[in-house]
VEXVO-478950 format. One record per residue (C-alpha): residue number from 1; residue in three letters; x negated, y negated, z. Coordinates in steps of 0.02 Angstrom, whole numbers. Layout:
N
<pt pos="NUM" code="ALA" X="X" Y="Y" Z="Z"/>
...
% end
This chain:
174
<pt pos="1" code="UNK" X="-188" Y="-1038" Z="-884"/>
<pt pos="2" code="UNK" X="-52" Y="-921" Z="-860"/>
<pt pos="3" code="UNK" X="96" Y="-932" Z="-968"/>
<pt pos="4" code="UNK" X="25" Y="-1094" Z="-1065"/>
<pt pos="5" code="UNK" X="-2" Y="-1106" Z="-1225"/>
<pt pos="6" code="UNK" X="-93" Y="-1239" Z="-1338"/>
<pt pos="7" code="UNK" X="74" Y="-1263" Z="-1416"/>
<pt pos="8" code="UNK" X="171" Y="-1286" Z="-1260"/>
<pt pos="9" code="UNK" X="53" Y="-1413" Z="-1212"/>
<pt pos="10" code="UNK" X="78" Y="-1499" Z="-1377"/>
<pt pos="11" code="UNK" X="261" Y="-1475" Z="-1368"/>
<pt pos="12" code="UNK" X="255" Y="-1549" Z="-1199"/>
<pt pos="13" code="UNK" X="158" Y="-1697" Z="-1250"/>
<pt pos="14" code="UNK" X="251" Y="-1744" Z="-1399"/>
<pt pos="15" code="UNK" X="429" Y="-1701" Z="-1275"/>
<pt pos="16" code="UNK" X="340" Y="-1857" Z="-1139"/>
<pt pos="17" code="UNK" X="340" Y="-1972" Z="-1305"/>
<pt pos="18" code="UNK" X="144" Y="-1952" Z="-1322"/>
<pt pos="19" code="UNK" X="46" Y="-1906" Z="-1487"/>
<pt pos="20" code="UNK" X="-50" Y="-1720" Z="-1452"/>
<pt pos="21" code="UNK" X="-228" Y="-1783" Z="-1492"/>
<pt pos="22" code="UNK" X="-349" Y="-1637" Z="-1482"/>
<pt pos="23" code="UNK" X="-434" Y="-1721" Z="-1313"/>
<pt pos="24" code="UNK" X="-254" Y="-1773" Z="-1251"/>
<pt pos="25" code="UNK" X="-212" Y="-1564" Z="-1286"/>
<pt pos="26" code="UNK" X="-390" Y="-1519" Z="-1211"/>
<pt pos="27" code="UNK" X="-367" Y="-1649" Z="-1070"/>
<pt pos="28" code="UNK" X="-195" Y="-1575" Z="-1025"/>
<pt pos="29" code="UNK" X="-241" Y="-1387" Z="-1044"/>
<pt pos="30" code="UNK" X="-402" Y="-1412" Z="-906"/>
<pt pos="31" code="UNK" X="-270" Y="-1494" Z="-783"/>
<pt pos="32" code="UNK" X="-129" Y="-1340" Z="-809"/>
<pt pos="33" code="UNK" X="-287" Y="-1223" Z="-800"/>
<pt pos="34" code="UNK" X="-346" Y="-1249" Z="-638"/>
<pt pos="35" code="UNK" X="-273" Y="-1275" Z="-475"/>
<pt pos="36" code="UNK" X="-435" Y="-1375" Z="-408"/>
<pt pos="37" code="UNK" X="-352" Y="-1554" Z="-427"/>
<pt pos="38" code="UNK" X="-487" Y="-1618" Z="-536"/>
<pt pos="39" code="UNK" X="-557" Y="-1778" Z="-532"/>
<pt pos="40" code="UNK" X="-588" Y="-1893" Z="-676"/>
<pt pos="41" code="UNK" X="-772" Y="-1847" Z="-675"/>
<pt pos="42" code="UNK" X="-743" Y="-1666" Z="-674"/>
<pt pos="43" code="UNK" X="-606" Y="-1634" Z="-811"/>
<pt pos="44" code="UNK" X="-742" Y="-1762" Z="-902"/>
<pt pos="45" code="UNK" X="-888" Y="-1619" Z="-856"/>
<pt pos="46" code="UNK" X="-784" Y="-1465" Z="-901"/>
<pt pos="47" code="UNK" X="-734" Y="-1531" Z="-1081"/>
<pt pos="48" code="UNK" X="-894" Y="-1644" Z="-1137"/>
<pt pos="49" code="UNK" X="-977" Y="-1494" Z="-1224"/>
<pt pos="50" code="UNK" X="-827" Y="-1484" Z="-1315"/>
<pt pos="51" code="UNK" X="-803" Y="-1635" Z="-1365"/>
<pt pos="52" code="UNK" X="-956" Y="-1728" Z="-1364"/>
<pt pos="53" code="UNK" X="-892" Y="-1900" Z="-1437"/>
<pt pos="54" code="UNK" X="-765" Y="-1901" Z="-1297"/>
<pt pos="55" code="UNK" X="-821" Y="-2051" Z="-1168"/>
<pt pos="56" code="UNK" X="-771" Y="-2049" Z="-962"/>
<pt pos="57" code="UNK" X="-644" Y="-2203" Z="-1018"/>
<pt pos="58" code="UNK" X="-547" Y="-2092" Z="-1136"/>
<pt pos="59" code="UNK" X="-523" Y="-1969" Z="-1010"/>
<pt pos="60" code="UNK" X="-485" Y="-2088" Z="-883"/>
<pt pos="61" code="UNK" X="-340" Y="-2168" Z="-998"/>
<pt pos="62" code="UNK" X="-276" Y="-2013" Z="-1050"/>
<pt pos="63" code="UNK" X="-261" Y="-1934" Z="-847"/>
<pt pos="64" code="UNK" X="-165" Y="-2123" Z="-840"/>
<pt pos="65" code="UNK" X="-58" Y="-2094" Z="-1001"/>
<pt pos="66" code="UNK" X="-5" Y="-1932" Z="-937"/>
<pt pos="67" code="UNK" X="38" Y="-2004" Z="-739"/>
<pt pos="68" code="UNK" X="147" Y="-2122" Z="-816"/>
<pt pos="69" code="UNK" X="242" Y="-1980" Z="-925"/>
<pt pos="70" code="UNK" X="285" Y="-1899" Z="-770"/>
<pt pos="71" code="UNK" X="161" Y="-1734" Z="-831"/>
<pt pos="72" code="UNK" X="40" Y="-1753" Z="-708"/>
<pt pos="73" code="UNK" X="29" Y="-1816" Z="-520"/>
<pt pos="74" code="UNK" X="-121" Y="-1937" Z="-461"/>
<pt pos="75" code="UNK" X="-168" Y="-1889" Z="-306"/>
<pt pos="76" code="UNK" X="-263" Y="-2045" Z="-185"/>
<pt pos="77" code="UNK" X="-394" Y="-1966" Z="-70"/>
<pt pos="78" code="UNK" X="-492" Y="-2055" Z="59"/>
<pt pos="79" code="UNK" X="-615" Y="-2180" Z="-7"/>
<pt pos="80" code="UNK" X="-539" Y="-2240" Z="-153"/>
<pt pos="81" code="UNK" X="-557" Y="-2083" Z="-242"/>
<pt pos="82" code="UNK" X="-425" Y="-1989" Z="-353"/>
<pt pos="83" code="UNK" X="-381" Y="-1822" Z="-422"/>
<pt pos="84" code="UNK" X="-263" Y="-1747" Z="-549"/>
<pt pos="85" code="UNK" X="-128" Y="-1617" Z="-531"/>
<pt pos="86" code="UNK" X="-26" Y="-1549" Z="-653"/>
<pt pos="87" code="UNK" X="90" Y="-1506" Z="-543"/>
<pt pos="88" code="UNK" X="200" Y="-1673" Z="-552"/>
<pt pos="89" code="UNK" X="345" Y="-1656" Z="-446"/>
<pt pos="90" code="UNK" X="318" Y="-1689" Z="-248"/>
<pt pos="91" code="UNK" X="241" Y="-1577" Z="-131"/>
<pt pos="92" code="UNK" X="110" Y="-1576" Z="-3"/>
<pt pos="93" code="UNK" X="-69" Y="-1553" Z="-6"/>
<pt pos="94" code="UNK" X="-222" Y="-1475" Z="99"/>
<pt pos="95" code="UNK" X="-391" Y="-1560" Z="102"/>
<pt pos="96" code="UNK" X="-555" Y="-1509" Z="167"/>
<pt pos="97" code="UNK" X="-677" Y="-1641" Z="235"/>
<pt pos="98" code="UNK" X="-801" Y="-1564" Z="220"/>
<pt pos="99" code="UNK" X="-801" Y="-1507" Z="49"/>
<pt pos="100" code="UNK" X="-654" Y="-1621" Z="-23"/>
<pt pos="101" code="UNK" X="-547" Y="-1474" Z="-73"/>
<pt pos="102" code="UNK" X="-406" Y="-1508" Z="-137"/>
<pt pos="103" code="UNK" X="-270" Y="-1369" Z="-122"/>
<pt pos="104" code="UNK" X="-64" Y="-1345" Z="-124"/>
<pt pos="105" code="UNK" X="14" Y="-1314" Z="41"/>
<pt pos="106" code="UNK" X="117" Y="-1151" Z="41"/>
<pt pos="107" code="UNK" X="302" Y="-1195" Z="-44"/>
<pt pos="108" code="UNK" X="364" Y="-1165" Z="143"/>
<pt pos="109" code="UNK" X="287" Y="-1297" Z="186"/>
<pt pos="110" code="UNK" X="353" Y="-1394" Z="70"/>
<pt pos="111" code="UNK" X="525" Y="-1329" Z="108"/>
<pt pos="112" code="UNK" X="510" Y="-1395" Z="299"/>
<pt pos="113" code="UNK" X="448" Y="-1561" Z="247"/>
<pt pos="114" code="UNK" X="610" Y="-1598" Z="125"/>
<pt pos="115" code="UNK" X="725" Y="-1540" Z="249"/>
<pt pos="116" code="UNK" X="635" Y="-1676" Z="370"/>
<pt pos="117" code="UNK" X="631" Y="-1793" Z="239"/>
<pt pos="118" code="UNK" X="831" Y="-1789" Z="209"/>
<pt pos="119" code="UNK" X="846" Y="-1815" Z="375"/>
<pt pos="120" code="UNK" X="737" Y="-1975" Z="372"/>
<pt pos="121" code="UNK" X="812" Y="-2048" Z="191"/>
<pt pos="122" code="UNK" X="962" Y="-2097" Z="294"/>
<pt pos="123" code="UNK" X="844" Y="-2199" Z="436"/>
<pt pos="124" code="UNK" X="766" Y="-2298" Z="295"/>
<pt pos="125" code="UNK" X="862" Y="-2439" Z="198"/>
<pt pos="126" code="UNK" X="773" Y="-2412" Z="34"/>
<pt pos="127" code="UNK" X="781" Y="-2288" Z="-112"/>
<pt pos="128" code="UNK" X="653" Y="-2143" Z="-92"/>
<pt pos="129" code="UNK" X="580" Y="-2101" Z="-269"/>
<pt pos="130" code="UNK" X="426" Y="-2010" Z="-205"/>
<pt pos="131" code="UNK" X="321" Y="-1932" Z="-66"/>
<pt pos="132" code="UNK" X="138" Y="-1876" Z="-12"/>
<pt pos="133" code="UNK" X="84" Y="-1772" Z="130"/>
<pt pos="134" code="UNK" X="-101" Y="-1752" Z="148"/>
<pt pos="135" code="UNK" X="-166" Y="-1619" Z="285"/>
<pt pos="136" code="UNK" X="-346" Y="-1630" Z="306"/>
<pt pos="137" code="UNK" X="-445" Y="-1505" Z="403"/>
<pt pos="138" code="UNK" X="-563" Y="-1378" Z="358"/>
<pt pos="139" code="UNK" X="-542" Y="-1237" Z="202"/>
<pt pos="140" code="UNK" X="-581" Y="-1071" Z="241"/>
<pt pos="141" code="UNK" X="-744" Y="-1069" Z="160"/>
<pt pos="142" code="UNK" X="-809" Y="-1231" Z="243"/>
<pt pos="143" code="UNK" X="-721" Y="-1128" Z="410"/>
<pt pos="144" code="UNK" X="-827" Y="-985" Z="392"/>
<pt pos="145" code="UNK" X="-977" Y="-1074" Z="348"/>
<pt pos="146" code="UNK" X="-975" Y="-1181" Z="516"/>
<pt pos="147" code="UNK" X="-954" Y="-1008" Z="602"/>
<pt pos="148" code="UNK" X="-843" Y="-1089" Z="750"/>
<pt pos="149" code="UNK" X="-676" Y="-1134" Z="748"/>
<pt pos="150" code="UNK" X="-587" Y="-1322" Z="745"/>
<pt pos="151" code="UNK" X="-574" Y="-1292" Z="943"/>
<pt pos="152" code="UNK" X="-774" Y="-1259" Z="947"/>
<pt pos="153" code="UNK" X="-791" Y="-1444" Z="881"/>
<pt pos="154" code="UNK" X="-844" Y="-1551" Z="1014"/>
<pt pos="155" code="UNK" X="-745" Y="-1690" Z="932"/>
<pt pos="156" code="UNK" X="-608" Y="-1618" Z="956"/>
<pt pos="157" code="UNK" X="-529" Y="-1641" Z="1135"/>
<pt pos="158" code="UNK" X="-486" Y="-1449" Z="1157"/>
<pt pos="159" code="UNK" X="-650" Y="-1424" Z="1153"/>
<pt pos="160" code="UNK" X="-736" Y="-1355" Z="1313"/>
<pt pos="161" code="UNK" X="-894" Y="-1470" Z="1279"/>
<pt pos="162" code="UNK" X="-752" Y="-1607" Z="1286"/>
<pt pos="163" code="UNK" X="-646" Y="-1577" Z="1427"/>
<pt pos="164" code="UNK" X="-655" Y="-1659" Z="1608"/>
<pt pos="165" code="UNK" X="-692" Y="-1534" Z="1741"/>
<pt pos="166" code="UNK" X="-530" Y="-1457" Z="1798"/>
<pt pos="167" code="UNK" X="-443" Y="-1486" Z="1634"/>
<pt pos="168" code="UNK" X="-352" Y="-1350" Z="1519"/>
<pt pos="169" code="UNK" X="-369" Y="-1332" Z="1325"/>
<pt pos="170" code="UNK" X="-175" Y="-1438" Z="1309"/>
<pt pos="171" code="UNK" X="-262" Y="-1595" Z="1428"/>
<pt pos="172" code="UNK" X="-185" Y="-1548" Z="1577"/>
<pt pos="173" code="UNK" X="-251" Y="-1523" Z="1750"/>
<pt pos="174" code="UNK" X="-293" Y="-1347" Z="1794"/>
% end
């Protein structure tokens, strides 16, 4: 938690109009500690040791209370299933599926995409408040561990298990 500090967290808290309980403080300082995008169930795990009394709902209201203060971004993965990043202002995301990693996408990336998305605010005849761009795929752990690259899949229609007789990598006739 680089740069954070218990009373920056409180100061932050009380600056998004919400009272700095202890589990609101321990809640928050999990979420700015880790880069993981946490669900529910594990910023629950990591702090029920330290606060025993603490019940899934309370966490659960307080990731909410802190969404709707603009601190923290919810994040909707596939099958109904959310996680929790304290980075709150818009920017794309990596997920593995086969692990359900959950990480940042380098800032470039994030660069390219709002220089797209200006582009595209004109084409559509609403205001834009927010965005989210999920890229799902494989981390490099879950990369290593299948030992074959995305192209090895034989899913995957670059694959040479996959192709037609006579047909290139890109689909084409050779």
């Amino acid at each position: 938690m680089s740069g954070t500090t218990k009373q920056s967290i409180v100061d932050e808290l009380r600056g998004a109009g919400l009272k700095p309980t202890p589990q609101r403080v321990a809640i928050y300082e999990v979420l700015k500690g880790t880069t993981t995008h946490p669900s529910v169930e594990a910023v629950y795990e990591a702090l029920r040791h330290a606060f025993p009394a603490m019940s899934l709902n309370t966490v659960y209201c307080t990731l909410q209370a802190l969404v709707a203060a603009g601190l923290v971004r919810k994040l909707a993965m596939r099958e109904n299933v959310f996680r929790y990043d304290a980075n709150a202002s818009p920017h794309a995301h990596f997920v593995c599926t086969k692990c359900g990693r959950v990480e940042d996408v380098p800032a470039k990336v994030d660069k390219d995409l709002a220089e797209i998305e200006s582009g595209l605010e004109a084409k559509i005849p609403r205001r834009i408040t927010d965005y989210e761009h999920y890229f799902y795929g494989y981390c490099e752990d879950c990369e290593a561990e299948l030992g074959r690259s995305y192209t090895a899949d034989p899913c995957h229609k670059g694959s040479p298990k996959n192709r037609k007789k006579g047909e290139s990598q890109d689909g084409r006739a050779d």
